[in-house]
Structures are given as structure tokens and as C-alpha cells.
HTML snippet that shows the backbone in 3Dmol.js (N, CA, C, O; Angstrom):
<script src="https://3Dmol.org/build/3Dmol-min.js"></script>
<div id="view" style="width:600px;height:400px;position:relative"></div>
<script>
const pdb = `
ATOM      1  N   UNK A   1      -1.890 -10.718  30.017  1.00  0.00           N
ATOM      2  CA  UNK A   1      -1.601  -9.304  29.829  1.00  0.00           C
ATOM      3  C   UNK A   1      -1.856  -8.593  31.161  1.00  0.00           C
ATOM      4  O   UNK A   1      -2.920  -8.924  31.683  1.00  0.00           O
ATOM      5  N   UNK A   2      -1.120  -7.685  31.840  1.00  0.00           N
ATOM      6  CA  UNK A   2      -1.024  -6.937  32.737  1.00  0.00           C
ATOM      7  C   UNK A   2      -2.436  -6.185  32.384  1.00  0.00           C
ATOM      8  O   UNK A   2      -3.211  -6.254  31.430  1.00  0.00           O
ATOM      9  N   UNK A   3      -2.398  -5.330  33.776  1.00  0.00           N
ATOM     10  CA  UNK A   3      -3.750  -4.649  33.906  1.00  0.00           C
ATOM     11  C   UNK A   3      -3.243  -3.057  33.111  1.00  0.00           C
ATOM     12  O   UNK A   3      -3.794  -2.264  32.348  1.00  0.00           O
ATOM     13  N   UNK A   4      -2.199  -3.129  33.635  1.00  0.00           N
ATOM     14  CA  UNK A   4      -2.013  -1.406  32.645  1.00  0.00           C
ATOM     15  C   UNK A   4      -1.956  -1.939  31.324  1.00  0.00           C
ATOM     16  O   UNK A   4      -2.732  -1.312  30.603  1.00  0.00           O
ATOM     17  N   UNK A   5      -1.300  -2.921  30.664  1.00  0.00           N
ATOM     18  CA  UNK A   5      -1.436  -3.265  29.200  1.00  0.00           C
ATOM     19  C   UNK A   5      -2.871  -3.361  28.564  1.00  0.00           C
ATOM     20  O   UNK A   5      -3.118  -3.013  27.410  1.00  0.00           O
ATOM     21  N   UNK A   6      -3.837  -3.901  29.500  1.00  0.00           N
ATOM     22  CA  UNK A   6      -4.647  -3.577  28.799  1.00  0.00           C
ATOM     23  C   UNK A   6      -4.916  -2.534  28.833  1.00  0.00           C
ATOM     24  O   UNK A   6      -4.275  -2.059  27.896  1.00  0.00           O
ATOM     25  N   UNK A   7      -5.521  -1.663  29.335  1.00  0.00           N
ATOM     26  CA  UNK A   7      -5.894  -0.534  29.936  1.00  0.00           C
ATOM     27  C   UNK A   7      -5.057   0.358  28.615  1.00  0.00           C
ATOM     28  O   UNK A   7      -5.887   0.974  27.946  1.00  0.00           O
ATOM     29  N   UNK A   8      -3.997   0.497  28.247  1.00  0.00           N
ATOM     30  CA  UNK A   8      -3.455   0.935  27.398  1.00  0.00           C
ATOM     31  C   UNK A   8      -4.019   0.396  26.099  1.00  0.00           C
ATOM     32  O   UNK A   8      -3.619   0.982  25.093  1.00  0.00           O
ATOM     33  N   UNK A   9      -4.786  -0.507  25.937  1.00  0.00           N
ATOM     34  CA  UNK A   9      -5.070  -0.852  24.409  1.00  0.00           C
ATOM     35  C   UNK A   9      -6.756  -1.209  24.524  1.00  0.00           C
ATOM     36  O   UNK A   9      -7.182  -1.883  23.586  1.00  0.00           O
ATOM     37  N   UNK A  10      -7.703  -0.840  25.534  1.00  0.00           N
ATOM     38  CA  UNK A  10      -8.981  -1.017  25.781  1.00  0.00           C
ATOM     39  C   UNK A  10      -9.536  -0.092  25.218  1.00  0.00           C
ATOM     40  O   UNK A  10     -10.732  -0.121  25.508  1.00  0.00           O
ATOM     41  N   UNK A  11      -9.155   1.207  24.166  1.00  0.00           N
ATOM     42  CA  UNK A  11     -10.111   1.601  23.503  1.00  0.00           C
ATOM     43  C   UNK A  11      -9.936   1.401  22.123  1.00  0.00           C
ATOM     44  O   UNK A  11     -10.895   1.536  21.363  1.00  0.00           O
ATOM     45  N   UNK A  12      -8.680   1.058  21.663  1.00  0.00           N
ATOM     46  CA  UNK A  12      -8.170   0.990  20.707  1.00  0.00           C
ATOM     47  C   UNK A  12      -9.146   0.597  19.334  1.00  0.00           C
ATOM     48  O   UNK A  12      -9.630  -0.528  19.456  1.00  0.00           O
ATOM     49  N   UNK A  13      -9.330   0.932  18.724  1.00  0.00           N
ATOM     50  CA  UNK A  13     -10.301   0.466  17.739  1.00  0.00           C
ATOM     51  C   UNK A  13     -11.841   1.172  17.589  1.00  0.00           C
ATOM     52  O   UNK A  13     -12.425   1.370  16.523  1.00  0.00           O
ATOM     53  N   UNK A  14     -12.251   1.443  18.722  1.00  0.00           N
ATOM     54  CA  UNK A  14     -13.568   1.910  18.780  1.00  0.00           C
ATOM     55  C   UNK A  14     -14.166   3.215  17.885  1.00  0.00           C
ATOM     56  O   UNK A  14     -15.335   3.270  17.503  1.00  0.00           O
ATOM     57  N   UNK A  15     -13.322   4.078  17.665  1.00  0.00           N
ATOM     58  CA  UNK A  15     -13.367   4.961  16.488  1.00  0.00           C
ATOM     59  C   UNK A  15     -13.139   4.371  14.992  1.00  0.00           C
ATOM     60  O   UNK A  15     -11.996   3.916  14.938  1.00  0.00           O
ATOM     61  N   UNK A  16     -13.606   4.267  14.151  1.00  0.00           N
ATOM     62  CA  UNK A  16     -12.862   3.959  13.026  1.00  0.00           C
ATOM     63  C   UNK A  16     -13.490   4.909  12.149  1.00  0.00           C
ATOM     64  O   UNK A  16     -14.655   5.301  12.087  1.00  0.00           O
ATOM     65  N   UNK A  17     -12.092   5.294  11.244  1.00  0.00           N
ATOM     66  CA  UNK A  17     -12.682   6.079   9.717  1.00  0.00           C
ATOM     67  C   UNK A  17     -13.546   5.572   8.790  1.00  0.00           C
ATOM     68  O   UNK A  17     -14.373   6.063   8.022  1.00  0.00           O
ATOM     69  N   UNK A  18     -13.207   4.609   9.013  1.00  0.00           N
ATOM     70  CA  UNK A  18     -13.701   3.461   7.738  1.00  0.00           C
ATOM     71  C   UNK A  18     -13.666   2.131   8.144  1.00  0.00           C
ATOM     72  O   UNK A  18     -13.027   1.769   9.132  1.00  0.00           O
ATOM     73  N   UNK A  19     -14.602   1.051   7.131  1.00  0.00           N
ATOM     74  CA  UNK A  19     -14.479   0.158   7.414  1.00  0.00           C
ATOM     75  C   UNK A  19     -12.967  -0.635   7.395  1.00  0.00           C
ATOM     76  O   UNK A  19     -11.917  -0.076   7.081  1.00  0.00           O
ATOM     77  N   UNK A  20     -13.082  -1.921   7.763  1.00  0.00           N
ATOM     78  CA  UNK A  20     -11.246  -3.039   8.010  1.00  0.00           C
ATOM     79  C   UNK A  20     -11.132  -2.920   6.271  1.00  0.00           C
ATOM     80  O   UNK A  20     -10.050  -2.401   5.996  1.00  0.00           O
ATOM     81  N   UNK A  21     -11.851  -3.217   5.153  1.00  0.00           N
ATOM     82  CA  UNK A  21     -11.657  -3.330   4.434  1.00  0.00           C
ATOM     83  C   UNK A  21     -11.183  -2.092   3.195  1.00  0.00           C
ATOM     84  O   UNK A  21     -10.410  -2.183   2.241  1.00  0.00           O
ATOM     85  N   UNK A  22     -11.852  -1.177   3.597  1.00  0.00           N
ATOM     86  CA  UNK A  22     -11.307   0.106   2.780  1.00  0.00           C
ATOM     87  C   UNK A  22     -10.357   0.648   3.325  1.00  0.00           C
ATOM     88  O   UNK A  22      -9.437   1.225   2.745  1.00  0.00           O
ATOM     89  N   UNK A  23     -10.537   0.473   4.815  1.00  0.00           N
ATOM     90  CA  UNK A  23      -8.161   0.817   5.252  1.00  0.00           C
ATOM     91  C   UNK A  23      -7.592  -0.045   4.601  1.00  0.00           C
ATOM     92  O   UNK A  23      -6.519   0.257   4.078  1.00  0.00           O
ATOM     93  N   UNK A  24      -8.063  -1.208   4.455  1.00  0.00           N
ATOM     94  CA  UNK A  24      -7.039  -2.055   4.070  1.00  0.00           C
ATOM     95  C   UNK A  24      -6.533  -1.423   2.564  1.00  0.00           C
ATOM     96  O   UNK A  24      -5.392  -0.970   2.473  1.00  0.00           O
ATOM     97  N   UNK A  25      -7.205  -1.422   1.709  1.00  0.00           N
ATOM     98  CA  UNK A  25      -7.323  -0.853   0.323  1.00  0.00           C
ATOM     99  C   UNK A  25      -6.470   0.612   0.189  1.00  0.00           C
ATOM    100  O   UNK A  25      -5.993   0.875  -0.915  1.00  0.00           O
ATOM    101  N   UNK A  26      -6.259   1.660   1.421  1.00  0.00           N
ATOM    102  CA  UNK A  26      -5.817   2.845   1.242  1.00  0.00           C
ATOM    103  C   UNK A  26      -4.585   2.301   1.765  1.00  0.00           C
ATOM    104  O   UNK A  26      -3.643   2.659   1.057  1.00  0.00           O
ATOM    105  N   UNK A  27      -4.226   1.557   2.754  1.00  0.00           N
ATOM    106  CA  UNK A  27      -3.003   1.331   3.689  1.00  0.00           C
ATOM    107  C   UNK A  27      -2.085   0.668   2.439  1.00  0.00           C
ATOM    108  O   UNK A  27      -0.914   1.049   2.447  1.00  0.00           O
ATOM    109  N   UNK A  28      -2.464  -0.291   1.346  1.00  0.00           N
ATOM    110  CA  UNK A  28      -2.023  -0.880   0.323  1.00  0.00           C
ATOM    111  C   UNK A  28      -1.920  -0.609  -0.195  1.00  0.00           C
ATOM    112  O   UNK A  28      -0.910  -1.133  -0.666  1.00  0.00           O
ATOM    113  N   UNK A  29      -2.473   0.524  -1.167  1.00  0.00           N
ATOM    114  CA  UNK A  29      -1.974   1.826  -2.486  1.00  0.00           C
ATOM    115  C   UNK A  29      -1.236   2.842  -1.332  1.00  0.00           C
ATOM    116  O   UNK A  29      -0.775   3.874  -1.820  1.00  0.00           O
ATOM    117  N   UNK A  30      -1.107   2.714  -0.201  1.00  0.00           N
ATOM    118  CA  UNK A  30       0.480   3.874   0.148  1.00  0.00           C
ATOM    119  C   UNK A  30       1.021   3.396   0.238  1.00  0.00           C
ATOM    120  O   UNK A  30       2.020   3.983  -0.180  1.00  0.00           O
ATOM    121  N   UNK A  31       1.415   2.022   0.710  1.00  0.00           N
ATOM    122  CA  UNK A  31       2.998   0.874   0.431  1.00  0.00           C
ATOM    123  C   UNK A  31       3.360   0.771  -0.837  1.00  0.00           C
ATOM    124  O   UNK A  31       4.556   0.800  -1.126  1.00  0.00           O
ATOM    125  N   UNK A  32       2.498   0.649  -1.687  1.00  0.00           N
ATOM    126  CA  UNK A  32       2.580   0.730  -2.751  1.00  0.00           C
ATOM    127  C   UNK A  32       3.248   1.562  -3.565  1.00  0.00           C
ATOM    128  O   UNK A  32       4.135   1.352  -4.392  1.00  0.00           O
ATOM    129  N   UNK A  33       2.549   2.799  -3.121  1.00  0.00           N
ATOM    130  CA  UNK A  33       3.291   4.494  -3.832  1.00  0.00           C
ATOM    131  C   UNK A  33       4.378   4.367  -3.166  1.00  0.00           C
ATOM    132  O   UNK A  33       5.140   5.167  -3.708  1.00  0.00           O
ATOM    133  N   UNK A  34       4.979   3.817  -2.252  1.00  0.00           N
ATOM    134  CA  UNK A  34       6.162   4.063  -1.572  1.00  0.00           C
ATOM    135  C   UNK A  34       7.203   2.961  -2.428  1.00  0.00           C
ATOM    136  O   UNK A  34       8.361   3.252  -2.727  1.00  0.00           O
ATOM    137  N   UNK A  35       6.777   2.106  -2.641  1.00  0.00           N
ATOM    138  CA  UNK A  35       7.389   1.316  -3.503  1.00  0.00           C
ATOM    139  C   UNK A  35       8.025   1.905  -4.831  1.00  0.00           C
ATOM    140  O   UNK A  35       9.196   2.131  -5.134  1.00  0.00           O
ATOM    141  N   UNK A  36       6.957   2.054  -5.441  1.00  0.00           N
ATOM    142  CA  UNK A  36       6.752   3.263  -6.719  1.00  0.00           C
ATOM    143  C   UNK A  36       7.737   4.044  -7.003  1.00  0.00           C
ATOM    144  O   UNK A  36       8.431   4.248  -7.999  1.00  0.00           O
ATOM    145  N   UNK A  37       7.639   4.672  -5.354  1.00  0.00           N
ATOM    146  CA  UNK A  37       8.633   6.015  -5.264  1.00  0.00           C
ATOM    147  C   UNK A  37       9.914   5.697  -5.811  1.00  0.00           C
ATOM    148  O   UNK A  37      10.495   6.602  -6.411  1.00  0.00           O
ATOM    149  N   UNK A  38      10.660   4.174  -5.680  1.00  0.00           N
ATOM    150  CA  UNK A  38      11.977   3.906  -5.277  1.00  0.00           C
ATOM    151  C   UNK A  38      12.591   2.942  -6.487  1.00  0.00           C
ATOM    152  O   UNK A  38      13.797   2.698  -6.538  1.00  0.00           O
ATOM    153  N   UNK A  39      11.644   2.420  -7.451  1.00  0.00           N
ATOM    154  CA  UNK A  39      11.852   2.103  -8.025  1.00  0.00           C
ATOM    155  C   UNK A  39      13.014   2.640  -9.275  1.00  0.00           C
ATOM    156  O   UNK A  39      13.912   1.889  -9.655  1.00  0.00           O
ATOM    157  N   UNK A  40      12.859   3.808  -9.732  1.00  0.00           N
ATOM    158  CA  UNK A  40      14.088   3.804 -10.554  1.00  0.00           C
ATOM    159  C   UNK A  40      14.849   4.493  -9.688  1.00  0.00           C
ATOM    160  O   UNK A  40      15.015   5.568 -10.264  1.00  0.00           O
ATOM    161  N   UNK A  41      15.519   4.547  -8.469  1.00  0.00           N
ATOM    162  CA  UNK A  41      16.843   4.086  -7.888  1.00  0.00           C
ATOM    163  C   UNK A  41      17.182   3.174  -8.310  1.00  0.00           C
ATOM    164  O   UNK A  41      18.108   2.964  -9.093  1.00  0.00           O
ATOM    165  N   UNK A  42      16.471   2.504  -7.844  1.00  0.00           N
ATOM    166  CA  UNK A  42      17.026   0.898  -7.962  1.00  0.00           C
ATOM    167  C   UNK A  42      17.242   0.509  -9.441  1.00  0.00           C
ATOM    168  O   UNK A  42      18.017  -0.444  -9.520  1.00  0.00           O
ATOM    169  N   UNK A  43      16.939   0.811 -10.260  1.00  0.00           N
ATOM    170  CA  UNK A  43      16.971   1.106 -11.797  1.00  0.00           C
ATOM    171  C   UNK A  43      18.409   1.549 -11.970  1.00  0.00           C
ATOM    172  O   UNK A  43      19.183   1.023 -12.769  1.00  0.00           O
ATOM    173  N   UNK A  44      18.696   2.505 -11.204  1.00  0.00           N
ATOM    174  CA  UNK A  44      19.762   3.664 -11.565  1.00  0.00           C
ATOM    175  C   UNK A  44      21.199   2.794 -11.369  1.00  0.00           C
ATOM    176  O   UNK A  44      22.321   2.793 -11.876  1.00  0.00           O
ATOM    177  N   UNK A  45      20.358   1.939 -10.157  1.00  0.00           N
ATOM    178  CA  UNK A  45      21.377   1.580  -9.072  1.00  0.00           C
ATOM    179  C   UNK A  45      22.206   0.524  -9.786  1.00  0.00           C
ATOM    180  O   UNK A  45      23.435   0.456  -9.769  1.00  0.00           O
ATOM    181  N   UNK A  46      21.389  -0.267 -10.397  1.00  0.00           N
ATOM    182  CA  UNK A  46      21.607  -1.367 -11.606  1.00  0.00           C
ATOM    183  C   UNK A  46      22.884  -1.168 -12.403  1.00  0.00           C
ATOM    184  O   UNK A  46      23.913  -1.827 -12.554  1.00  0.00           O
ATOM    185  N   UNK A  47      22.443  -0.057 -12.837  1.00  0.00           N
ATOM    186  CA  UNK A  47      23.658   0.329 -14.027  1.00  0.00           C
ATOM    187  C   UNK A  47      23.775  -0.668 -15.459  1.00  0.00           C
ATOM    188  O   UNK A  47      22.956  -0.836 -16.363  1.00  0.00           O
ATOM    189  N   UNK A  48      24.959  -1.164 -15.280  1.00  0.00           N
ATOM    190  CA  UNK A  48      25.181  -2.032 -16.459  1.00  0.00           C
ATOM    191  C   UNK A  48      24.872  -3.505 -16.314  1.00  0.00           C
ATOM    192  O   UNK A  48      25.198  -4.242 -17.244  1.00  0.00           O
ATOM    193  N   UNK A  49      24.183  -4.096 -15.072  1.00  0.00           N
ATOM    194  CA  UNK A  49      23.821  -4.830 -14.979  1.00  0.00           C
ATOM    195  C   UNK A  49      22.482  -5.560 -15.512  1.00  0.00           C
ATOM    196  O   UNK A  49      21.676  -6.071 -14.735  1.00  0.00           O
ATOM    197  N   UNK A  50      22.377  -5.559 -16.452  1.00  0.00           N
ATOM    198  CA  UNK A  50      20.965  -5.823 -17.484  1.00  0.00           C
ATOM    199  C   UNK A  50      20.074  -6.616 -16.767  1.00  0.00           C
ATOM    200  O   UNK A  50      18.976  -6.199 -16.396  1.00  0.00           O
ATOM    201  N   UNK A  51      20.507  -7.783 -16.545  1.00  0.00           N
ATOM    202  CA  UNK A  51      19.677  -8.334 -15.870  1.00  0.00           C
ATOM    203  C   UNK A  51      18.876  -7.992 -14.184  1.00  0.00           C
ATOM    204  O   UNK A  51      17.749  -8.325 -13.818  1.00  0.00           O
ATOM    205  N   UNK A  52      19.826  -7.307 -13.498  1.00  0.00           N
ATOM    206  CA  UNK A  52      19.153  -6.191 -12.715  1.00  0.00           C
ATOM    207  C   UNK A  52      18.044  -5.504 -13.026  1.00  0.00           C
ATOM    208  O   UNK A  52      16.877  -5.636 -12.657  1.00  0.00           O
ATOM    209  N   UNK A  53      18.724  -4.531 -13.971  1.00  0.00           N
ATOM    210  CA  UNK A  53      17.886  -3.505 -14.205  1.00  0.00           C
ATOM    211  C   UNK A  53      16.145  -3.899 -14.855  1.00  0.00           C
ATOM    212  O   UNK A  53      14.978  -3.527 -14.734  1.00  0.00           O
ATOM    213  N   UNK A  54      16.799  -4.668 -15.415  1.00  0.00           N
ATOM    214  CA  UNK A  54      14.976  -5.975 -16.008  1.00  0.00           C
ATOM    215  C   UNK A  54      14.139  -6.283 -15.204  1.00  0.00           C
ATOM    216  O   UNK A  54      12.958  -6.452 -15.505  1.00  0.00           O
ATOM    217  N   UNK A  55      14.649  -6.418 -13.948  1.00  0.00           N
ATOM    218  CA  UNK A  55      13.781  -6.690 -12.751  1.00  0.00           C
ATOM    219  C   UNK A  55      13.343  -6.200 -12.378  1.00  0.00           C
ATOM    220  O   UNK A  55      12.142  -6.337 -12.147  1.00  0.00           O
ATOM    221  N   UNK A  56      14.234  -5.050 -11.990  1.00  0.00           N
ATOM    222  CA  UNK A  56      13.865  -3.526 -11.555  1.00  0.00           C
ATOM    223  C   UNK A  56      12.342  -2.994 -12.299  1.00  0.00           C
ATOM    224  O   UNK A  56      11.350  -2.720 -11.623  1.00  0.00           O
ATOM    225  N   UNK A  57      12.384  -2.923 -13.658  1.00  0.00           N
ATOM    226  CA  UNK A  57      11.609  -2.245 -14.531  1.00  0.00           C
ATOM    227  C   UNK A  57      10.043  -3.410 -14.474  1.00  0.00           C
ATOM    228  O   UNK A  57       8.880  -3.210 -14.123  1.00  0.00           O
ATOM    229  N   UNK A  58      10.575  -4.287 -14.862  1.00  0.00           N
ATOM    230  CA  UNK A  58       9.647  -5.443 -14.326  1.00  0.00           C
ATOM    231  C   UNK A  58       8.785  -5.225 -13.087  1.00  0.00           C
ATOM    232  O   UNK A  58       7.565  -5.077 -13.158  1.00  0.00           O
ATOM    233  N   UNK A  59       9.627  -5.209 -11.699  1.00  0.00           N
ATOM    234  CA  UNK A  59       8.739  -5.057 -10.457  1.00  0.00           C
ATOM    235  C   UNK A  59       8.247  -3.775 -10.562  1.00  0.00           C
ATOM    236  O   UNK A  59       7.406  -3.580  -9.684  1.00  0.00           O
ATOM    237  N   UNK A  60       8.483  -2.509 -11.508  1.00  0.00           N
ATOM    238  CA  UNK A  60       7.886  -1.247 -11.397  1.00  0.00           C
ATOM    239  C   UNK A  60       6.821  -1.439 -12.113  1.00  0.00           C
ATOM    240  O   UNK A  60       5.847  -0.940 -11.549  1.00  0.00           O
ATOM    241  N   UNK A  61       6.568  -1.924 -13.076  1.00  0.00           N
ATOM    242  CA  UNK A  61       5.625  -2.138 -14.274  1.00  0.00           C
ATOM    243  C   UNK A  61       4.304  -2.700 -13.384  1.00  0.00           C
ATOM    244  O   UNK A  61       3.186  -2.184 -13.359  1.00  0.00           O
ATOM    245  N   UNK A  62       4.784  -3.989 -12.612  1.00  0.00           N
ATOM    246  CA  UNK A  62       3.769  -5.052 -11.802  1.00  0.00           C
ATOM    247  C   UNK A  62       3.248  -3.923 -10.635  1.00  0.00           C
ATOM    248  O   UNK A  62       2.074  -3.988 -10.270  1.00  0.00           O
ATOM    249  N   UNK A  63       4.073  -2.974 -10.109  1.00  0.00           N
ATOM    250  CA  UNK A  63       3.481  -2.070  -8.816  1.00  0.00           C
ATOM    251  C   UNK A  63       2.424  -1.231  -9.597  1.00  0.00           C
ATOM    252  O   UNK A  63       1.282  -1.079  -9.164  1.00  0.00           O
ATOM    253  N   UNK A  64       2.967  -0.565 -11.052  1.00  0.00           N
ATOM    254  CA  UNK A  64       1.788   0.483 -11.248  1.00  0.00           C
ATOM    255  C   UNK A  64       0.597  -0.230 -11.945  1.00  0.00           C
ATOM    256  O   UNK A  64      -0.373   0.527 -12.001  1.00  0.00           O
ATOM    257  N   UNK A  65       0.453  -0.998 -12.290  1.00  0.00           N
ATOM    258  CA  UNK A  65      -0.469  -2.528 -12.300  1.00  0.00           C
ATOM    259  C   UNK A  65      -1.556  -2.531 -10.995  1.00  0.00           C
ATOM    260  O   UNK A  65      -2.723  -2.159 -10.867  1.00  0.00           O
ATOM    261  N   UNK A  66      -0.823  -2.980 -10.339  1.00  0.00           N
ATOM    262  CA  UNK A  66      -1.542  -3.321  -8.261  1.00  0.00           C
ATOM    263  C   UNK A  66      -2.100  -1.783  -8.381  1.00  0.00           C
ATOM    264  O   UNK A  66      -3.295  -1.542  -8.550  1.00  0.00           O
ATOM    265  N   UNK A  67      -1.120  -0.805  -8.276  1.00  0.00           N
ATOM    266  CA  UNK A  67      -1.763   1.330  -8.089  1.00  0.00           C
ATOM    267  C   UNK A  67      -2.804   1.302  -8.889  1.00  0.00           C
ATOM    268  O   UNK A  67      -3.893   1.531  -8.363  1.00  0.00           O
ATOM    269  N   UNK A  68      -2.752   0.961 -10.659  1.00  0.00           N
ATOM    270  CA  UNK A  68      -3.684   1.479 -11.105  1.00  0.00           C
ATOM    271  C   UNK A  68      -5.368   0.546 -10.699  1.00  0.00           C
ATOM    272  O   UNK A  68      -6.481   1.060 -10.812  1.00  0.00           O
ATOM    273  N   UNK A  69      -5.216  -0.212 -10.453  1.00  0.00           N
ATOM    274  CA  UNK A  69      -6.121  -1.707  -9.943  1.00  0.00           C
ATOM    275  C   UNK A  69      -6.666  -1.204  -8.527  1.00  0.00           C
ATOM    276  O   UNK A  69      -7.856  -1.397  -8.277  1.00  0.00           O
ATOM    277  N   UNK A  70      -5.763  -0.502  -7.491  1.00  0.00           N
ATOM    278  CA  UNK A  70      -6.336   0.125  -6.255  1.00  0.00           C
ATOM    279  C   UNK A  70      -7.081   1.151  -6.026  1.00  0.00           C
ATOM    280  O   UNK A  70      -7.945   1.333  -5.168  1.00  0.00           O
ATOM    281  N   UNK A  71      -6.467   2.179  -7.318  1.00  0.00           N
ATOM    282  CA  UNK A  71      -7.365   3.066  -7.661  1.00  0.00           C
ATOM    283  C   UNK A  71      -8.638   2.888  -8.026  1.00  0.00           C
ATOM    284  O   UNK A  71      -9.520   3.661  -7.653  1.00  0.00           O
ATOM    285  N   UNK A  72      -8.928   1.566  -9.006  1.00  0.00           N
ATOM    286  CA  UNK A  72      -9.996   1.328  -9.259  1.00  0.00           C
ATOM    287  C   UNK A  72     -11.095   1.071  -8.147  1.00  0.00           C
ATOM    288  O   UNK A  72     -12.322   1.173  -8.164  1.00  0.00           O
ATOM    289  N   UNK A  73     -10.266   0.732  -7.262  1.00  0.00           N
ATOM    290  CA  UNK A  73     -11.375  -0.105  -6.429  1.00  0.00           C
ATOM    291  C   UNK A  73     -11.709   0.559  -5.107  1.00  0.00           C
ATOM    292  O   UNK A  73     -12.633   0.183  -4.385  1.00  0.00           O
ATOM    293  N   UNK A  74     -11.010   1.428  -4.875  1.00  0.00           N
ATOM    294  CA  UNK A  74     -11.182   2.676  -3.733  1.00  0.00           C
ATOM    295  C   UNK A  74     -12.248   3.261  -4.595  1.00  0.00           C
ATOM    296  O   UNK A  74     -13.365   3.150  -4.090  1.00  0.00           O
ATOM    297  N   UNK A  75     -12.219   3.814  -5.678  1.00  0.00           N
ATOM    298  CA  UNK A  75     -13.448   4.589  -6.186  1.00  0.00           C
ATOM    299  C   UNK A  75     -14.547   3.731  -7.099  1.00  0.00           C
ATOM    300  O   UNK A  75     -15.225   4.390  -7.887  1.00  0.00           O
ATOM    301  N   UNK A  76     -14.686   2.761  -7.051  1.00  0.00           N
ATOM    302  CA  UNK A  76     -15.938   1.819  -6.592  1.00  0.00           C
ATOM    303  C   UNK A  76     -16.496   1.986  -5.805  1.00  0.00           C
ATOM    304  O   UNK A  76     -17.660   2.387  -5.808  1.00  0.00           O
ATOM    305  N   UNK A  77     -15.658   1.660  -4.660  1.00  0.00           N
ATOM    306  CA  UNK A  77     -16.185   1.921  -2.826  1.00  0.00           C
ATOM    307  C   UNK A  77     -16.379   3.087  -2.470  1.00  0.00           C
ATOM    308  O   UNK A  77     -17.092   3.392  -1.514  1.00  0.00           O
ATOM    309  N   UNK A  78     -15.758   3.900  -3.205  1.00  0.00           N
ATOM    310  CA  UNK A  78     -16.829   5.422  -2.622  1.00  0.00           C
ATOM    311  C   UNK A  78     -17.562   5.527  -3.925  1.00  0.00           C
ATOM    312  O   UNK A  78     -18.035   6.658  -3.819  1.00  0.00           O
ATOM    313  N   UNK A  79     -17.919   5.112  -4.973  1.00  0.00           N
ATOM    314  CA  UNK A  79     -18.946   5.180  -5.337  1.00  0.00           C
ATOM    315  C   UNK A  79     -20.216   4.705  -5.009  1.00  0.00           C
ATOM    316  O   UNK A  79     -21.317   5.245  -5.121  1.00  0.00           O
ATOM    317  N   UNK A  80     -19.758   3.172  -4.417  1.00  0.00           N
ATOM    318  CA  UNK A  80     -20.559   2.151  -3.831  1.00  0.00           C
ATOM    319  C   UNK A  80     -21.307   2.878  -2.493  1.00  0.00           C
ATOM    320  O   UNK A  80     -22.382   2.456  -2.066  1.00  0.00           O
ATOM    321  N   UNK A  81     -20.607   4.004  -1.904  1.00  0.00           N
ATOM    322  CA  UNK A  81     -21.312   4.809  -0.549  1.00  0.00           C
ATOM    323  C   UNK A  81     -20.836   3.550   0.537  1.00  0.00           C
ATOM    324  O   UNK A  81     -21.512   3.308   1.537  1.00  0.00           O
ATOM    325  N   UNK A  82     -19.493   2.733   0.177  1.00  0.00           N
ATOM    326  CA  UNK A  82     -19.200   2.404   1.256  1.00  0.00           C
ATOM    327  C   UNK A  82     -17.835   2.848   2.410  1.00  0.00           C
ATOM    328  O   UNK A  82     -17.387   2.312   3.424  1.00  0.00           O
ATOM    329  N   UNK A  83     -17.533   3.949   1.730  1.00  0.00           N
ATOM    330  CA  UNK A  83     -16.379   4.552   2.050  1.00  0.00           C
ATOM    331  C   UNK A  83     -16.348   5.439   2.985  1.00  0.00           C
ATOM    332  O   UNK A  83     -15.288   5.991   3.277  1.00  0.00           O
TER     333      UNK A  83
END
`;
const viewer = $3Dmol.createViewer("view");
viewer.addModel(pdb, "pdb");
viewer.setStyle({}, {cartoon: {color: "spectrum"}});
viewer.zoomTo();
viewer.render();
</script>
């Protein structure tokens, strides 16, 4: 790595909000909600295709599953006072 490359990424990290593990946990319930978001498009998008649309409803069902499960566990961790 070049000397300006590093130099460009030598502080990187040294602040953090939170621990690796509770970003990880918030960074994963917003992919998530973003997922969420798009799901009945893709529903819509289906149409008369049944077997589409099954999937569709299927992978929405399994996301608010993972959301409601992330929720749980973000407020553990700030209950836990590790947040």
C-alpha cells in the first residue's frame, strides 16, 4: 500500500459508536428493513404467476422473522448496558 493510501485509512476505526458486534446487529435490521420495504413489489410484480408470488410472500414472512428476532436482540443489548 502506498504511503498516501495509508495515510488515508490510518485513523479509520479509532472512534467507534459501538461495539463490531452491535453495528453489526443495527447494519442487519437496516438491510433488512430495506428488504422489507420491497417486498410486495415484487408481490405485485408477480401477478398471476402463483408460484412467484409464493416466494415472494414466503421471503417476506422469513425477513419479518430475522426484523422481529433483531429487534429482540438490539434491546437485550441495550438492556444488557452493552450498547
Amino acid at each position: 500500500m502506498s504511503l498516501a493510501a495509508e495515510r488515508e485509512l490510518e485513523h479509520l476505526g479509532e472512534t467507534a459508536g459501538s461495539s463490531d458486534h452491535d453495528h453489526d446487529l443495527v447494519h442487519e435490521l437496516s438491510r433488512r428493513l430495506d428488504s422489507l420495504w420491497r417486498y410486495d413489489q415484487y408481490i405485485a410484480n408477480a401477478e398471476w404467476r402463483d408460484e412467484l408470488r409464493q416466494f415472494w410472500k414466503d421471503a417476506k414472512a422469513m425477513e419479518e422473522q430475522a426484523i422481529s428476532r433483531l429487534k429482540q436482540l438490539i434491546t437485550q443489548e441495550v438492556r444488557n448496558g452493552c450498547f
